[in-house]
C-alpha atoms as a printed R data frame, in Angstrom:
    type eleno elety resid chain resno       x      y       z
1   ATOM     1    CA   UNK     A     1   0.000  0.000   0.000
2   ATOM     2    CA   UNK     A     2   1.338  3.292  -0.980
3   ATOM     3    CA   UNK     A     3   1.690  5.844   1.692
4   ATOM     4    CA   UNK     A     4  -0.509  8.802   1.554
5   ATOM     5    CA   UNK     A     5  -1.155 12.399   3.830
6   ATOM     6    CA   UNK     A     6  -4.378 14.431   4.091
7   ATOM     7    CA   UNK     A     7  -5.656 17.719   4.748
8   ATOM     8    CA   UNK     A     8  -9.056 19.152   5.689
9   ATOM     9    CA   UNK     A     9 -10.532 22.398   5.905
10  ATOM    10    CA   UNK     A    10 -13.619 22.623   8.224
11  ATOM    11    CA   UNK     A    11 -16.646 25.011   8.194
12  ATOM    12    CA   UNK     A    12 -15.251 26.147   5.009
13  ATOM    13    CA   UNK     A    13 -18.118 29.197   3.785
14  ATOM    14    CA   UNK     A    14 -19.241 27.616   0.583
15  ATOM    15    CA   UNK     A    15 -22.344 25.062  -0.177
16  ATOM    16    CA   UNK     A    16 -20.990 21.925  -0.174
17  ATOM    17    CA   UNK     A    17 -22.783 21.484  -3.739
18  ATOM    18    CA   UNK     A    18 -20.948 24.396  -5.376
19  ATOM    19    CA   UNK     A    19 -17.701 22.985  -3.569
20  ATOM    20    CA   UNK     A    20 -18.353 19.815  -5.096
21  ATOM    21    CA   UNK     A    21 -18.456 20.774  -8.575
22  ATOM    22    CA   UNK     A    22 -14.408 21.913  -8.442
23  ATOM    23    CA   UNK     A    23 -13.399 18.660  -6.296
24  ATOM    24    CA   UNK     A    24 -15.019 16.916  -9.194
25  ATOM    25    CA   UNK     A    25 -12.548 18.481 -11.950
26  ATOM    26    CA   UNK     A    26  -9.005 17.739  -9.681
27  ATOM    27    CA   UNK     A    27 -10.009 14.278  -8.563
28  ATOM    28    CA   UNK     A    28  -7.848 11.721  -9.825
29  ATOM    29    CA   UNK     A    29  -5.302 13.967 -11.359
30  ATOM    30    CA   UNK     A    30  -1.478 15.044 -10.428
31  ATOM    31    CA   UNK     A    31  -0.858 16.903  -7.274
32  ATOM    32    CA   UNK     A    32   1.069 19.494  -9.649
33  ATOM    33    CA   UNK     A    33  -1.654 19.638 -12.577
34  ATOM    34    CA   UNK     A    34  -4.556 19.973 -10.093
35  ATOM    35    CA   UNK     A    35  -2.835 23.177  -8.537
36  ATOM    36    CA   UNK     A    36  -2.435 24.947 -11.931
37  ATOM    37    CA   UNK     A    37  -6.010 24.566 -12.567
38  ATOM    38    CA   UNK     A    38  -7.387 25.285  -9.311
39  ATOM    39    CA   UNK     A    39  -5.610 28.328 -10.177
40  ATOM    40    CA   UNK     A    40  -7.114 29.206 -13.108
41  ATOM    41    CA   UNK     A    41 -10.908 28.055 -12.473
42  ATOM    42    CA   UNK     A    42 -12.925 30.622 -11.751
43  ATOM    43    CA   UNK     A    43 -14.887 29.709  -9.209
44  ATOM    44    CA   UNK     A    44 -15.475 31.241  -5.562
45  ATOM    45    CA   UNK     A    45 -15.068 27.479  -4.218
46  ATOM    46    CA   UNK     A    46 -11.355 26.971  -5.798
47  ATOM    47    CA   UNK     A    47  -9.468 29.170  -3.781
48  ATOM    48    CA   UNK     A    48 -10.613 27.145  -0.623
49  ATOM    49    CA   UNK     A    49 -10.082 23.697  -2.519
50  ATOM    50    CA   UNK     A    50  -6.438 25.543  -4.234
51  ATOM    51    CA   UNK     A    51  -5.657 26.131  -0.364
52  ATOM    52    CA   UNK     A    52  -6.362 22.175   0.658
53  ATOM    53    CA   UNK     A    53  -4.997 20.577  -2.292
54  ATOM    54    CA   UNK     A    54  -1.405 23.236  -1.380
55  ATOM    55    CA   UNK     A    55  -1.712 21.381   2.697
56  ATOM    56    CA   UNK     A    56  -2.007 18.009   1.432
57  ATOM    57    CA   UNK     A    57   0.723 18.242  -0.752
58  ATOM    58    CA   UNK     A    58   2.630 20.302   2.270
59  ATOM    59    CA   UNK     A    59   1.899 17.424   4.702
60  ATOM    60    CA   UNK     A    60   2.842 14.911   2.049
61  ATOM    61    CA   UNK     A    61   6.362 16.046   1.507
62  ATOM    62    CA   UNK     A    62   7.322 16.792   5.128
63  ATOM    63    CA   UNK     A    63   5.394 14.277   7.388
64  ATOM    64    CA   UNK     A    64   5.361 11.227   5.028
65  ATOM    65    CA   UNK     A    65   8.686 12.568   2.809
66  ATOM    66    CA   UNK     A    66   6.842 11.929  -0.419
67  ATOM    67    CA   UNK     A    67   8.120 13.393  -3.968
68  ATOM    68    CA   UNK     A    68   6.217 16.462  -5.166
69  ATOM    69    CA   UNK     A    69   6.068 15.357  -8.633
70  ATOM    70    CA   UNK     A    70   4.895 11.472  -7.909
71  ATOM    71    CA   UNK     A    71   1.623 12.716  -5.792
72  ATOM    72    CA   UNK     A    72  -1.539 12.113  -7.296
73  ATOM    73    CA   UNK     A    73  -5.142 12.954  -6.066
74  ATOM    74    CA   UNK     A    74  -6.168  9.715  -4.687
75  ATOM    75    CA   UNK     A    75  -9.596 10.720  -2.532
76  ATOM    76    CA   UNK     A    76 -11.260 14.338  -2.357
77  ATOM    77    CA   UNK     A    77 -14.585 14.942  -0.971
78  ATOM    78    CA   UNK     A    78 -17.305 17.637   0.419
79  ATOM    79    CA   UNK     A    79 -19.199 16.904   3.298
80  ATOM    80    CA   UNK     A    80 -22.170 19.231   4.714
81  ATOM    81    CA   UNK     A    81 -21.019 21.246   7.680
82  ATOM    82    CA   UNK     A    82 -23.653 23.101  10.127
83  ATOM    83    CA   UNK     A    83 -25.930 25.842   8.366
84  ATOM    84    CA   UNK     A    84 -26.319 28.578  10.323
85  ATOM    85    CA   UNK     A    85 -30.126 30.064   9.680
86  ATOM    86    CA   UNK     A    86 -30.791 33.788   9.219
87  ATOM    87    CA   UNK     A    87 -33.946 35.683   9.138
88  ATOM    88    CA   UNK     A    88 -34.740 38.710   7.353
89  ATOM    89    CA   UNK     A    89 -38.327 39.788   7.476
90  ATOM    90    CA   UNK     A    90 -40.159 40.645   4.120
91  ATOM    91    CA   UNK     A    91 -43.405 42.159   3.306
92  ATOM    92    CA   UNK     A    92 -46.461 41.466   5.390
93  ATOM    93    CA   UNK     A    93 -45.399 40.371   8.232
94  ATOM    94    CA   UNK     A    94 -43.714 37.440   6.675
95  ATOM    95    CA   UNK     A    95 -40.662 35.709   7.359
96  ATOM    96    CA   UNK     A    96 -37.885 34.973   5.114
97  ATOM    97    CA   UNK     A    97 -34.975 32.486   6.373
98  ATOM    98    CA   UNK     A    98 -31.280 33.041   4.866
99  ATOM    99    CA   UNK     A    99 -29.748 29.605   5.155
100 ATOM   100    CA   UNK     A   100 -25.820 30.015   5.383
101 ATOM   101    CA   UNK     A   101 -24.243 26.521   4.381
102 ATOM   102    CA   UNK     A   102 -20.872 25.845   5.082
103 ATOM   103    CA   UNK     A   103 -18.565 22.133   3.785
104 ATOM   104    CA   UNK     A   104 -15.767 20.182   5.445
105 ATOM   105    CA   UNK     A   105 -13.322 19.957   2.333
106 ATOM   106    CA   UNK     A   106 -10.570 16.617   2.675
107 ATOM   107    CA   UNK     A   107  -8.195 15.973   0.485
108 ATOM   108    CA   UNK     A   108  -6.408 12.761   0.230
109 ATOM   109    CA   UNK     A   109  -2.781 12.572  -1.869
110 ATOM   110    CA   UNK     A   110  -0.931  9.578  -2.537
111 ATOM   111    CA   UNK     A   111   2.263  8.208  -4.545
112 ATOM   112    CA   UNK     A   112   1.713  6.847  -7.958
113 ATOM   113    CA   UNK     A   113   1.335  3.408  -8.324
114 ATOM   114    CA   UNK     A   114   3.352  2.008 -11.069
C-alpha cells in the first residue's frame, strides 16, 4: 500500500454542492496539474479547494517525505457542515430564512502506483 497524507478544511463558507463541482474536476489527477487549474478556475469554491490541495501536498512532503512530482489525487470529498439560519423579514409580516451553508473539504494525496 502506498503511503498517503491528508488535509481538511472545516466550516469552510461555501455550499458543499458548489464545492463539489471543483473537487469533481481535480479528482484523480497530479498533485502538480490539479494546482495549476485550481488556479485558473474561476470559481469562488477553488481558492478554498487551491488552499487544501497546497496542505495536502505540504503534509505529504514533510510528514510522510513523499516526492512532489509522484503525488496524485487519490480521494477528495465535500461533506455538509452546520448551516447557520438567518432571518430577514419581508413584506407582510412574513418571514424569510437566509440559510448560510458551510462544507468540510478533505483531500487525500498519494504516490503513484506504477
Amino acid at each position: 500500500m502506498s503511503q498517503q497524507a491528508r488535509a481538511v478544511a472545516n466550516y469552510v463558507g461555501i455550499s458543499a454542492q458548489k464545492a463539489r463541482l471543483v473537487v469533481d474536476l481535480v479528482r484523480g489527477k497530479k498533485a502538480d496539474d490539479a494546482l495549476n487549474l485550481l488556479k485558473y478556475t474561476p470559481k469562488n469554491a477553488a481558492q478554498a479547494v487551491y488552499k487544501v490541495v497546497r496542505s495536502a501536498i505540504a503534509n505529504a512532503e514533510e510528514n510522510a517525505n513523499l516526492n512532489r512530482s509522484d503525488l496524485v489525487i487519490s480521494e477528495a470529498f465535500v461533506d455538509e457542515a452546520p448551516t447557520r439560519k438567518w432571518r430577514r423579514f419581508g413584506a407582510r409580516g412574513r418571514f424569510k430564512p437566509l440559510l448560510r451553508r458551510s462544507s468540510h473539504i478533505t483531500i487525500v494525496v498519494s504516490e503513484k502506483s506504477a
